[in-house]
mmCIF file as Biopython writes it, N, C-alpha, C and O atoms, coordinates in Angstrom:
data_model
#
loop_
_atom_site.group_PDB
_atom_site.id
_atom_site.type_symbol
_atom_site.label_atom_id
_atom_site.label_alt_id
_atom_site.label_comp_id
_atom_site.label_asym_id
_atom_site.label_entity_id
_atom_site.label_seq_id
_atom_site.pdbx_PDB_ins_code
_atom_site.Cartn_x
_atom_site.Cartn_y
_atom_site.Cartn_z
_atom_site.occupancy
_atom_site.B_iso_or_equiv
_atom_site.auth_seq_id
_atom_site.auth_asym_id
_atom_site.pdbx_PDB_model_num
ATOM 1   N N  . UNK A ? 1  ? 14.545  -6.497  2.354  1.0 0.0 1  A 1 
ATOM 2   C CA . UNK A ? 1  ? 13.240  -6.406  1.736  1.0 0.0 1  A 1 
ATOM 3   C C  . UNK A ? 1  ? 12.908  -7.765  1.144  1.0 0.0 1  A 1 
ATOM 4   O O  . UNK A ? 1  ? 13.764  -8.488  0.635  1.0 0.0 1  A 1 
ATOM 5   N N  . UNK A ? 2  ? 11.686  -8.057  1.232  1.0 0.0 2  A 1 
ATOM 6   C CA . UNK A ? 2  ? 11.521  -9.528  0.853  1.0 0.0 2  A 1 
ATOM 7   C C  . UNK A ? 2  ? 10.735  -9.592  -0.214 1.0 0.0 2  A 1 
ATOM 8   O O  . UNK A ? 2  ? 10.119  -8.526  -0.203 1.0 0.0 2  A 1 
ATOM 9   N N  . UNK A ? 3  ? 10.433  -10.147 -1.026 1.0 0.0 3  A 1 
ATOM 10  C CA . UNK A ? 3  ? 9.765   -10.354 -2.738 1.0 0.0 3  A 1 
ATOM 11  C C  . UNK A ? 3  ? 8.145   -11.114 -2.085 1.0 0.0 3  A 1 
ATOM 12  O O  . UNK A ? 3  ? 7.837   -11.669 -1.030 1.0 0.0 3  A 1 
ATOM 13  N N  . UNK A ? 4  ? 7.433   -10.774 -3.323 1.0 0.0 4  A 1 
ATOM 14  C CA . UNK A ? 4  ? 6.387   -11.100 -3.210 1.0 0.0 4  A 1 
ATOM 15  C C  . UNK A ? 4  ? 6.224   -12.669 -3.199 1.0 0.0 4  A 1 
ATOM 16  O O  . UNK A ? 4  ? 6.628   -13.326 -4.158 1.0 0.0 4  A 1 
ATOM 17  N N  . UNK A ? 5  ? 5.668   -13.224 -2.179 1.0 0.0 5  A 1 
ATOM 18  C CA . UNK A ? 5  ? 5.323   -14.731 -2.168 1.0 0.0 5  A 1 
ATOM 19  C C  . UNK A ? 5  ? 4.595   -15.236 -2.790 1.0 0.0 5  A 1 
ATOM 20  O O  . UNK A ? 5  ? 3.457   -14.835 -3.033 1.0 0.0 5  A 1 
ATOM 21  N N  . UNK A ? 6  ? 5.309   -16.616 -3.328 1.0 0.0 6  A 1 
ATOM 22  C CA . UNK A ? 6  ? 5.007   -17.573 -4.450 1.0 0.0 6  A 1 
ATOM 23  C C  . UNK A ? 6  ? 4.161   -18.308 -4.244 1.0 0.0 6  A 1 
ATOM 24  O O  . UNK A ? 6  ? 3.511   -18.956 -5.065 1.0 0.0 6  A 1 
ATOM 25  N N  . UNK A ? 7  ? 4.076   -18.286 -3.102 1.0 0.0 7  A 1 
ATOM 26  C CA . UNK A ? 7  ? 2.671   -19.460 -2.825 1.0 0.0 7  A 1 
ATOM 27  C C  . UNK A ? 7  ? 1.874   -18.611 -2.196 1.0 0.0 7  A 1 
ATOM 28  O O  . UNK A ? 7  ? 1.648   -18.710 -0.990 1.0 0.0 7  A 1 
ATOM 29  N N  . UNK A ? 8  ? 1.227   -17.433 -3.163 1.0 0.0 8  A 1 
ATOM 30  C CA . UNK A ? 8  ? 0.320   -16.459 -1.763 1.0 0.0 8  A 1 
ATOM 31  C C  . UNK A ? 8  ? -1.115  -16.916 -2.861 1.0 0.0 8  A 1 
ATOM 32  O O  . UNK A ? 8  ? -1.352  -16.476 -3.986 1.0 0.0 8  A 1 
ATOM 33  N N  . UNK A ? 9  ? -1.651  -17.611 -2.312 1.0 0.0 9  A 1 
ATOM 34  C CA . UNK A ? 9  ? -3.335  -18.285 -3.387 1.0 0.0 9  A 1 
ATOM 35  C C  . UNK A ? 9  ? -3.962  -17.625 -3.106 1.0 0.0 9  A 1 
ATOM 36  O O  . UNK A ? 9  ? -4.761  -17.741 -4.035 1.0 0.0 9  A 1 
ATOM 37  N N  . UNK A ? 10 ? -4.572  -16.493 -2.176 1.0 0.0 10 A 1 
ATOM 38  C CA . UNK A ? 10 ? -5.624  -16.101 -1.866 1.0 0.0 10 A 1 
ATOM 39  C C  . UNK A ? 10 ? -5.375  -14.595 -1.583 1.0 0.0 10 A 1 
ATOM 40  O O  . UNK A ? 10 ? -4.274  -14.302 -1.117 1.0 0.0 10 A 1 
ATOM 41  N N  . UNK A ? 11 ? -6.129  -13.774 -1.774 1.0 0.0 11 A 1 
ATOM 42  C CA . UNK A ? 11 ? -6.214  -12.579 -1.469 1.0 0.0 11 A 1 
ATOM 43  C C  . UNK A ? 11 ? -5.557  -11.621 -0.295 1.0 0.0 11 A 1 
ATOM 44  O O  . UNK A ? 11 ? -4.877  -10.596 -0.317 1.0 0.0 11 A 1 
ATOM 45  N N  . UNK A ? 12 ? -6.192  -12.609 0.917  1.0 0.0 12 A 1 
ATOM 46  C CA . UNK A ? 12 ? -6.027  -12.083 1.877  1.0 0.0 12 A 1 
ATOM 47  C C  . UNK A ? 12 ? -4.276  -11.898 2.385  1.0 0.0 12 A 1 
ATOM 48  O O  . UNK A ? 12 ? -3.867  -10.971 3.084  1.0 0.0 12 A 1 
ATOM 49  N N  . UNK A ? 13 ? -3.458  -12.988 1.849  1.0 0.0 13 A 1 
ATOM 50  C CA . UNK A ? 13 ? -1.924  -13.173 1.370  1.0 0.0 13 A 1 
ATOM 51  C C  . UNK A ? 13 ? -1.541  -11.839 1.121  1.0 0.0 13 A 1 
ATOM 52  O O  . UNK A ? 13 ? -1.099  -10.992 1.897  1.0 0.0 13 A 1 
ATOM 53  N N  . UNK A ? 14 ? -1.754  -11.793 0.057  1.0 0.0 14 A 1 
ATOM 54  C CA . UNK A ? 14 ? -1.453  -10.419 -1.122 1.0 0.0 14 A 1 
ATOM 55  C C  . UNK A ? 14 ? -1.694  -9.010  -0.720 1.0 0.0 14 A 1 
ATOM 56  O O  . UNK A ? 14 ? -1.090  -7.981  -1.019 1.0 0.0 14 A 1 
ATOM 57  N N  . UNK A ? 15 ? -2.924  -9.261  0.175  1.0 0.0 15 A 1 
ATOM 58  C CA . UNK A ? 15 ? -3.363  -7.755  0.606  1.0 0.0 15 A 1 
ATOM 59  C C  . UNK A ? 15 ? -2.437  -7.537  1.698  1.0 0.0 15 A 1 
ATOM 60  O O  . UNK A ? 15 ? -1.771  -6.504  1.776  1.0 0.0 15 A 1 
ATOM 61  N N  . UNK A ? 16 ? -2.356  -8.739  2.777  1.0 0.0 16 A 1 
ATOM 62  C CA . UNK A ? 16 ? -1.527  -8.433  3.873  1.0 0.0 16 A 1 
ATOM 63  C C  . UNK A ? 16 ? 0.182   -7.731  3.362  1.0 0.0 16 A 1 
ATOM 64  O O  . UNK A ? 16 ? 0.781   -6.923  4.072  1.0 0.0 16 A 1 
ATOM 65  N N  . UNK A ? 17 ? 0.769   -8.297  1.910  1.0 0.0 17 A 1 
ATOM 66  C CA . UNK A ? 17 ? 1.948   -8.058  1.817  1.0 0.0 17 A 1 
ATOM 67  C C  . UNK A ? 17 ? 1.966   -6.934  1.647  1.0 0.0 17 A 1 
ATOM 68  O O  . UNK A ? 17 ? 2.749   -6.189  2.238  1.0 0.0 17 A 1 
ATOM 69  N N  . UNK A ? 18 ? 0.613   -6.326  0.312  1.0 0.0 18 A 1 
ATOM 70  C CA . UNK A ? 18 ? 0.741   -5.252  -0.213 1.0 0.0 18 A 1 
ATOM 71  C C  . UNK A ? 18 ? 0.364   -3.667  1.448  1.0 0.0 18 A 1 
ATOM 72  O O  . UNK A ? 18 ? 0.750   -2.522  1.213  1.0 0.0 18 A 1 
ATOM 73  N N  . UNK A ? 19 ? -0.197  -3.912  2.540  1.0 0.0 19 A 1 
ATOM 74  C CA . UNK A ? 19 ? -0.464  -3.542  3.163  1.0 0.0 19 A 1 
ATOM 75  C C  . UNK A ? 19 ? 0.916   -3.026  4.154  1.0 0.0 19 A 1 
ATOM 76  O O  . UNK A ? 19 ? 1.146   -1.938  4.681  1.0 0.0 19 A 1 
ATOM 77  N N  . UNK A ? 20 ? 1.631   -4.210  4.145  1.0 0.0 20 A 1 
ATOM 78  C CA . UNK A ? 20 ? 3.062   -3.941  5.045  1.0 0.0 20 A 1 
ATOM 79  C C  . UNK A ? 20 ? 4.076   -3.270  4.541  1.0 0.0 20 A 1 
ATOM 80  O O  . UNK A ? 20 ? 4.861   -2.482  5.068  1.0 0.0 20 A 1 
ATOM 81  N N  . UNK A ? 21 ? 3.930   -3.857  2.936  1.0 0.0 21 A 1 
ATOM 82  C CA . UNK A ? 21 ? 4.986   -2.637  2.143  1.0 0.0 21 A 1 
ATOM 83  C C  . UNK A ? 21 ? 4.354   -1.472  2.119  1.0 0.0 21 A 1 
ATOM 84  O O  . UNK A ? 21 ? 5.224   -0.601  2.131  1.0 0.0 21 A 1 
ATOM 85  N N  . UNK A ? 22 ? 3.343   -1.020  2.093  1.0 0.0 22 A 1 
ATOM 86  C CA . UNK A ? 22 ? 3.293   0.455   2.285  1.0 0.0 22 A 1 
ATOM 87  C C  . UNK A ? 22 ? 3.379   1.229   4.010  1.0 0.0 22 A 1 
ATOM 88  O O  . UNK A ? 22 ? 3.812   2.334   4.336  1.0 0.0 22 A 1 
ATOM 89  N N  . UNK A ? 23 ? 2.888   0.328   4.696  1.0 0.0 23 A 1 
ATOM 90  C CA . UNK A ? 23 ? 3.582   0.489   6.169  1.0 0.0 23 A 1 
ATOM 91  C C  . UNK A ? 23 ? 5.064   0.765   5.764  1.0 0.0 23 A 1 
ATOM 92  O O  . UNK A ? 23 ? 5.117   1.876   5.237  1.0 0.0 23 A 1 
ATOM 93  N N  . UNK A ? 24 ? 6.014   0.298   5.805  1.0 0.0 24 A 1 
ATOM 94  C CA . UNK A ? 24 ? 7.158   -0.034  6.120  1.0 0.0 24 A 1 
ATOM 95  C C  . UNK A ? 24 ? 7.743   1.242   5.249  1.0 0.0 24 A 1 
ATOM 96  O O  . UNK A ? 24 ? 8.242   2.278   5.689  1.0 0.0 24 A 1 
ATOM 97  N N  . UNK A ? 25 ? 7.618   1.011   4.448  1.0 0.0 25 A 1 
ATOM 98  C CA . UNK A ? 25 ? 7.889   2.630   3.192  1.0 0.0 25 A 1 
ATOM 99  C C  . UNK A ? 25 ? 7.336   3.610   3.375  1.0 0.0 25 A 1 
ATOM 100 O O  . UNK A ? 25 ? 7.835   4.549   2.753  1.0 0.0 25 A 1 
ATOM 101 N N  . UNK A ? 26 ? 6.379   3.885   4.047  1.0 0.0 26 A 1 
ATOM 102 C CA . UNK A ? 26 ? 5.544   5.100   4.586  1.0 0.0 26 A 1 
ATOM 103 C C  . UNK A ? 26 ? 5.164   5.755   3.347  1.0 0.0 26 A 1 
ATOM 104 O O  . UNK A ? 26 ? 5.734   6.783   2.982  1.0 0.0 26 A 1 
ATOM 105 N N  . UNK A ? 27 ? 3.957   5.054   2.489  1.0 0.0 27 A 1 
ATOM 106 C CA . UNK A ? 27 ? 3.551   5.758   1.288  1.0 0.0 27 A 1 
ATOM 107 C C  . UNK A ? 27 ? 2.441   6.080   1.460  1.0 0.0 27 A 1 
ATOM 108 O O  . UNK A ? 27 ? 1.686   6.070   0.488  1.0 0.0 27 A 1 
ATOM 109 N N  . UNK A ? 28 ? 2.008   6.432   2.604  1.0 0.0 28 A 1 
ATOM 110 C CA . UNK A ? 28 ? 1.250   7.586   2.964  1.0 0.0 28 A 1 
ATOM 111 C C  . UNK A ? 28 ? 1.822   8.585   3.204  1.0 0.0 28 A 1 
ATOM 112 O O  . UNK A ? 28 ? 1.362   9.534   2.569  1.0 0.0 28 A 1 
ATOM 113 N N  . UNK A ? 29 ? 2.777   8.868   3.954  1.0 0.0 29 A 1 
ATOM 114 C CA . UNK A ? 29 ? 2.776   10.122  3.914  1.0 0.0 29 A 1 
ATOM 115 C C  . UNK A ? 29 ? 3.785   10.445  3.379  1.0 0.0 29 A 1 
ATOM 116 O O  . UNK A ? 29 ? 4.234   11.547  3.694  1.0 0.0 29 A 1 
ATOM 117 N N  . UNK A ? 30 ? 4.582   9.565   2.299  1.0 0.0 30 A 1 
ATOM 118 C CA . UNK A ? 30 ? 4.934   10.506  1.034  1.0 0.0 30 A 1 
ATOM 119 C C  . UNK A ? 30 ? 3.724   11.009  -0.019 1.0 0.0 30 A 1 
ATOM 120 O O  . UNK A ? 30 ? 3.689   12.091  -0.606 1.0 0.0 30 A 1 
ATOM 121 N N  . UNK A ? 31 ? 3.025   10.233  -0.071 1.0 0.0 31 A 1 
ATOM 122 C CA . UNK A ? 31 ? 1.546   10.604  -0.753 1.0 0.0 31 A 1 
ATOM 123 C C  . UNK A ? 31 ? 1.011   12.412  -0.485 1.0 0.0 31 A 1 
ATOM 124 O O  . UNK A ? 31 ? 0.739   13.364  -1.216 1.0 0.0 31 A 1 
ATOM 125 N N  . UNK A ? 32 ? 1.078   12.124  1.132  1.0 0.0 32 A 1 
ATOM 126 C CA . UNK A ? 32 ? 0.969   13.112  1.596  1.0 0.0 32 A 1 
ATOM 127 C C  . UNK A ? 32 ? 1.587   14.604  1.406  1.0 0.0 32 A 1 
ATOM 128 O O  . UNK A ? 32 ? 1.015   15.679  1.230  1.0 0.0 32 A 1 
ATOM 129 N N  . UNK A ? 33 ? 2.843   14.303  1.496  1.0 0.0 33 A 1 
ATOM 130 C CA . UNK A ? 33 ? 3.957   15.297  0.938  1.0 0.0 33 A 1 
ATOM 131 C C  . UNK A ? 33 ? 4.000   16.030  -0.469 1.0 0.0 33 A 1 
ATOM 132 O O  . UNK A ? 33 ? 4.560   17.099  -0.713 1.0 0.0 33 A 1 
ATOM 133 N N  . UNK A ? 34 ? 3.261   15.193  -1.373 1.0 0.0 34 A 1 
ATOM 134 C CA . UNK A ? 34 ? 3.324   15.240  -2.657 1.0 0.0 34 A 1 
ATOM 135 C C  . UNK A ? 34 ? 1.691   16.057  -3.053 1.0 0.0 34 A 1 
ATOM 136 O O  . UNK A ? 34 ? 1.447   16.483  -4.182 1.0 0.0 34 A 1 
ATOM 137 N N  . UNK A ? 35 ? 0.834   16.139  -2.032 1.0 0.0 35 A 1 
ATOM 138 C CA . UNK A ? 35 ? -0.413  16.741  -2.318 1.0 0.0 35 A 1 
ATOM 139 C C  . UNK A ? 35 ? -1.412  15.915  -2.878 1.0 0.0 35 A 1 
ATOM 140 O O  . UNK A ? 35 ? -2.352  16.367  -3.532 1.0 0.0 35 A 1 
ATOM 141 N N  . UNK A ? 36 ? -1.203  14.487  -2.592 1.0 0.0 36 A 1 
ATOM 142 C CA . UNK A ? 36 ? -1.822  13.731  -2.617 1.0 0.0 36 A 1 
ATOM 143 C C  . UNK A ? 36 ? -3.296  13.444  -2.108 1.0 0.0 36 A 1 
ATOM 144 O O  . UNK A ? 36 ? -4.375  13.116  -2.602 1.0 0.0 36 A 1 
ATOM 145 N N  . UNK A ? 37 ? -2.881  13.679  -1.119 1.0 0.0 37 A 1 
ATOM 146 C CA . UNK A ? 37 ? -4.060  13.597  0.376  1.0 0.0 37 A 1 
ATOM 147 C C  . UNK A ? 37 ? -5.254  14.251  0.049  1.0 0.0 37 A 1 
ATOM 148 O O  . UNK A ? 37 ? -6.311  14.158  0.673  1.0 0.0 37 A 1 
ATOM 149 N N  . UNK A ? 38 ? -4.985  15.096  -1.227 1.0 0.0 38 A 1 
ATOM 150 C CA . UNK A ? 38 ? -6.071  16.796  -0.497 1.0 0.0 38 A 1 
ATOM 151 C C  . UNK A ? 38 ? -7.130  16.351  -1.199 1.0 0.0 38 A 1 
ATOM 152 O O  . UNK A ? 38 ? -8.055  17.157  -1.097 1.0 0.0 38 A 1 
ATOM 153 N N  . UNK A ? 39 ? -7.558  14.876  -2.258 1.0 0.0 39 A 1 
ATOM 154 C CA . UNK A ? 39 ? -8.587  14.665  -3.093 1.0 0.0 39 A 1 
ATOM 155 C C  . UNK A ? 39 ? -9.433  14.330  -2.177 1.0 0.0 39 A 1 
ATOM 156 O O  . UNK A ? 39 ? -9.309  13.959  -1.010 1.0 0.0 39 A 1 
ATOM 157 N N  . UNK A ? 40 ? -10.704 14.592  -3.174 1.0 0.0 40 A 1 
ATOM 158 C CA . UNK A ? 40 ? -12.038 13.801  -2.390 1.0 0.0 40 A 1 
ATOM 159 C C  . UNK A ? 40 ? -11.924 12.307  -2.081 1.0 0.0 40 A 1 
ATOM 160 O O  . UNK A ? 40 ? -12.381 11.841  -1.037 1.0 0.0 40 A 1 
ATOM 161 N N  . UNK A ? 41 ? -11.187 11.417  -3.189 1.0 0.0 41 A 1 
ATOM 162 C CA . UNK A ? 41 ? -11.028 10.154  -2.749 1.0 0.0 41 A 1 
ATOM 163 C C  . UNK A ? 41 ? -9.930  9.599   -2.120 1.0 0.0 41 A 1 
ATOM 164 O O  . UNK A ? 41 ? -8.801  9.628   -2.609 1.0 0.0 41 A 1 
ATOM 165 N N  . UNK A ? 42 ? -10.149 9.201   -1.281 1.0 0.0 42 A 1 
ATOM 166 C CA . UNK A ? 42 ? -8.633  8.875   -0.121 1.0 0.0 42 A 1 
ATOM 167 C C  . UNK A ? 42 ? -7.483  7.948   -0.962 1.0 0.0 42 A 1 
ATOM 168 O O  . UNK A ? 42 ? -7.572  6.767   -1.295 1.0 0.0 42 A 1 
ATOM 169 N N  . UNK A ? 43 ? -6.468  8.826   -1.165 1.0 0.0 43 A 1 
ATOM 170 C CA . UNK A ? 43 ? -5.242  7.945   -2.074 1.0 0.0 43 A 1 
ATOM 171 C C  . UNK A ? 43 ? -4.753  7.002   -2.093 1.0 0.0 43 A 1 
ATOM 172 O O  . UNK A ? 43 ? -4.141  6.406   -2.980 1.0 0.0 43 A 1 
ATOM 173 N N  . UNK A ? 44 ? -5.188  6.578   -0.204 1.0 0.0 44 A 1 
ATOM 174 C CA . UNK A ? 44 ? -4.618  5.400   -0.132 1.0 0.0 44 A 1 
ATOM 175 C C  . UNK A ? 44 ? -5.766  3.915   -0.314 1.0 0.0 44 A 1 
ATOM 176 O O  . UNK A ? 44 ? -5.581  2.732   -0.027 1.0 0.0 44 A 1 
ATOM 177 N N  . UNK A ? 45 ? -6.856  4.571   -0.859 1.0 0.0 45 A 1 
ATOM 178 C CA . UNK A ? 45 ? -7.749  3.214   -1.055 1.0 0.0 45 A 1 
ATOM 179 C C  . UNK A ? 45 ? -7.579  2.669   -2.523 1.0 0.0 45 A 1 
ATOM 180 O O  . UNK A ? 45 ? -7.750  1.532   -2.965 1.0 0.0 45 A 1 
ATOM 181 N N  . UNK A ? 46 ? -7.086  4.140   -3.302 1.0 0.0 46 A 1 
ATOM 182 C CA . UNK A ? 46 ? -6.883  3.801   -4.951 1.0 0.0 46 A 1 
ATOM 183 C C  . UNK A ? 46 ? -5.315  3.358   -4.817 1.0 0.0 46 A 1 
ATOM 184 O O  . UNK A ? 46 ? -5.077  2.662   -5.804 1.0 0.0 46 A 1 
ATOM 185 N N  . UNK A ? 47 ? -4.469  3.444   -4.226 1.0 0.0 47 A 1 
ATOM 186 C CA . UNK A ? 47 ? -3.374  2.601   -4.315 1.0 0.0 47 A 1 
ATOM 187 C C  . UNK A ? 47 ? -3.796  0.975   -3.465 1.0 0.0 47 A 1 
ATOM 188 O O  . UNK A ? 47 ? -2.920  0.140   -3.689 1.0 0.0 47 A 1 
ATOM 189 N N  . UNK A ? 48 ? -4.625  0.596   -2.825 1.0 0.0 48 A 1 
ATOM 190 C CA . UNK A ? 48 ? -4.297  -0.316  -2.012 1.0 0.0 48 A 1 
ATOM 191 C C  . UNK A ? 48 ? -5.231  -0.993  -3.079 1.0 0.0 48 A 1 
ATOM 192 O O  . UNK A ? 48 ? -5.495  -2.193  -2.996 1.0 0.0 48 A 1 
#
């Protein structure tokens, strides 16, 4: 697992990391599992 990068200046950096760690961990569909999913607002836009 690799740490968040030190030289990430810009957004698009940060989003890409924060985007792969939840790929890679599948926190969607533990989200999912947990009864997450079932709101009106999609869980994974308030985590991302």
């Amino acid at each position: 697992m690799s740490s968040i990068p030190q030289n990430a200046h810009n957004e698009n950096d940060i989003s890409s990391f924060v985007a792969n760690f939840m790929k890679d961990f599948q926190v969607g569909r533990l989200l999912f599992q947990c009864n997450a999913g079932k709101e009106k607002i999609p869980v994974m836009d308030i985590f991302r």
